[in-house]
N, C-alpha and C positions, 0 to 999 in steps of 0.2 A: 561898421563893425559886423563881422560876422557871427550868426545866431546859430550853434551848432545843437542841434537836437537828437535825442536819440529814436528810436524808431522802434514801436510797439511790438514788440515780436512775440510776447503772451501766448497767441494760440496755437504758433507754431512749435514754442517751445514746451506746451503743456502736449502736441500731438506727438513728439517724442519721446516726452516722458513717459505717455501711454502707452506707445511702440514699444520703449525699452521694458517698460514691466512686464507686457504681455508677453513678449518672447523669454525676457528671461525664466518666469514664472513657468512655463511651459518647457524649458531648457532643461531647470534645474529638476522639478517634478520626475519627466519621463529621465534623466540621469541618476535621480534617488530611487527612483523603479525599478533601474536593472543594476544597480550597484555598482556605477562608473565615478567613484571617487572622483579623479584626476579629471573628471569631465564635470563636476559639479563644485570641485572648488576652484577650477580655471572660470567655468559660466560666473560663480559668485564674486570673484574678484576682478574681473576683466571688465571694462565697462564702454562696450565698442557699439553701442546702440542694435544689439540683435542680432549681431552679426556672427556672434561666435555660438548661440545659445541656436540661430537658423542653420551653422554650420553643421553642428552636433544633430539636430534632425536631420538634415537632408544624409551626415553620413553615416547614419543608425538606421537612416531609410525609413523612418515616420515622420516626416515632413510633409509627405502626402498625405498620411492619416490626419493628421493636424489640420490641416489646410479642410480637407474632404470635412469634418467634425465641424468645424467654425463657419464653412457656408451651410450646412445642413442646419445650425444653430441660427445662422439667421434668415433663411428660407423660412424656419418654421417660425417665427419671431413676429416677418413683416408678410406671410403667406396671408389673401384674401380668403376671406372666408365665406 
């Protein structure tokens, strides 16, 4: 008889739940920033793991800033002292 098990997928799926917060969170923010309605309640409703919330930076062109912000944040986090 075959023993069919399911397989632990826990930290993978809690590392995308991470992924999708932090970009959305980040999406929807700089969209209520500059008052892009239609860009913050597509970000809030659409649920495509980051993809639509990294689309919206990259084509508002703070994607870089973002990016540049978050290794500066952890430069200074894990920087020797």
């Amino acid at each position: 008889m075959l023993n069919w098990t399911i397989p632990d997928f826990g930290a993978g799926i809690l590392i995308l739940i991470i992924w999708e917060v932090f970009w959305k969170a980040i999406g929807l923010w700089k969209s209520a920033k500059r008052g892009d309605l239609i860009w913050f309640i597509a970000i809030l409703l659409i649920n495509l793991f980051g993809i639509l919330p990294l689309f919206y930076l990259w084509r508002t062109k703070q994607l870089e800033g973002v990016l540049k912000d978050f290794q500066n944040f952890f430069k200074s986090r894990f920087q020797k002292k």
